[in-house]
C-alpha positions in Angstrom: -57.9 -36.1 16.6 -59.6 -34.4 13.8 -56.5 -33.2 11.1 -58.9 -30.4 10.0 -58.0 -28.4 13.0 -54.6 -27.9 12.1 -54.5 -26.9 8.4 -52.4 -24.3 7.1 -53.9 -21.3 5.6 -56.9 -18.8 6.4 -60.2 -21.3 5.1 -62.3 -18.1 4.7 -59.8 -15.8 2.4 -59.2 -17.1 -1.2 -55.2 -18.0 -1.7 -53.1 -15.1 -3.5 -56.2 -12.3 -2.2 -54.3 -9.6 -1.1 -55.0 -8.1 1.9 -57.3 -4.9 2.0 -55.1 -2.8 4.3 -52.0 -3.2 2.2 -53.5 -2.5 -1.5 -55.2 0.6 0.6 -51.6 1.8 1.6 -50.0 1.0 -1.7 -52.8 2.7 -3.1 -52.3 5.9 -0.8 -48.4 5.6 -1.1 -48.7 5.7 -5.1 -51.1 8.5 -5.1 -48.7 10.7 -2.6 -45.5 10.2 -4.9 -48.0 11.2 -8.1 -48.8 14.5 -6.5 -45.6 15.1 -5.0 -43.5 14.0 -7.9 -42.1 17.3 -9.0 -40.6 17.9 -5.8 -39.6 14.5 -5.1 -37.3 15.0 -9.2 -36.2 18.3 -7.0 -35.1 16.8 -4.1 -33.2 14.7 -6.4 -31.5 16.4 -8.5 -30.4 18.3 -5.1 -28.5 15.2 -4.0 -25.0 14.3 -3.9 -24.2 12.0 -6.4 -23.5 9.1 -4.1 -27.0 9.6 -2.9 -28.3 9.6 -6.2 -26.8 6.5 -6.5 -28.4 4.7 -3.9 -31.7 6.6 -4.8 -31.7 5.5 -8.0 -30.8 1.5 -6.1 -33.4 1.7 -3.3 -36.3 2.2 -6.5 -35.1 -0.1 -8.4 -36.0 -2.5 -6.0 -39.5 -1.7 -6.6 -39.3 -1.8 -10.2 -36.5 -4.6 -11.9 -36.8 -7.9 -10.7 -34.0 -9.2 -8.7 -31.0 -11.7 -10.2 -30.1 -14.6 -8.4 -27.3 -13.4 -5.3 -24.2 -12.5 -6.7 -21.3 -11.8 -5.0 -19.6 -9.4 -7.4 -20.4 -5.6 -6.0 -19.5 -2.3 -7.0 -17.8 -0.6 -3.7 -19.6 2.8 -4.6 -17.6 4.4 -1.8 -14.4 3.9 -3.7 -15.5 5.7 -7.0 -15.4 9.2 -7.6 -17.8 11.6 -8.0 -17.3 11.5 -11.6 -17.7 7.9 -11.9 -20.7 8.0 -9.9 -22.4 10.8 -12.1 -21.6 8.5 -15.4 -23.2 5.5 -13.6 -25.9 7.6 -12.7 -26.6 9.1 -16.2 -26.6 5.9 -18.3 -29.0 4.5 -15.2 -31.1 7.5 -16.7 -30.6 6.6 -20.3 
């Protein structure tokens, strides 16, 4: 049986070449939120502070790298609004 047949990979795409369709969409996706960014800081600052919160959580997915799993958590649903706006604003700072 010849072991060529069953190797891993794509043999005519270089490894780490990222795929066309998804640098297109990233592409499209970045230029959206550039255009749209005023009313996206709107939108906001429109928001509960809760929401803010997990705004503020769901984009920094995009941009901090992520820590090794850790099973300390801040139950956001138990703070107060107050508590929430602090966390919020020193995010900002």
């Amino acid at each position: 049986m010849n072991d060529n047949l069953f190797k891993k990979g794509n043999p005519g795409k270089p490894k780490g070449c990222k795929n066309k369709i998804t640098v297109d969409l990233r592409e499209k996706v970045t230029d959206f939120i550039n255009k749209n960014w005023t009313d996206v800081q709107s939108d906001f600052e429109a928001l509960e502070p809760k929401d803010r919160l997990l705004f503020l959580e769901k984009l920094m997915n995009y941009s901090i790298p992520k820590l090794a799993a850790i099973n300390n958590s801040i139950a956001f649903e138990n703070l107060t609004d107050e508590q929430l706006d602090e966390i919020i604003n020193r995010l900002k700072n």
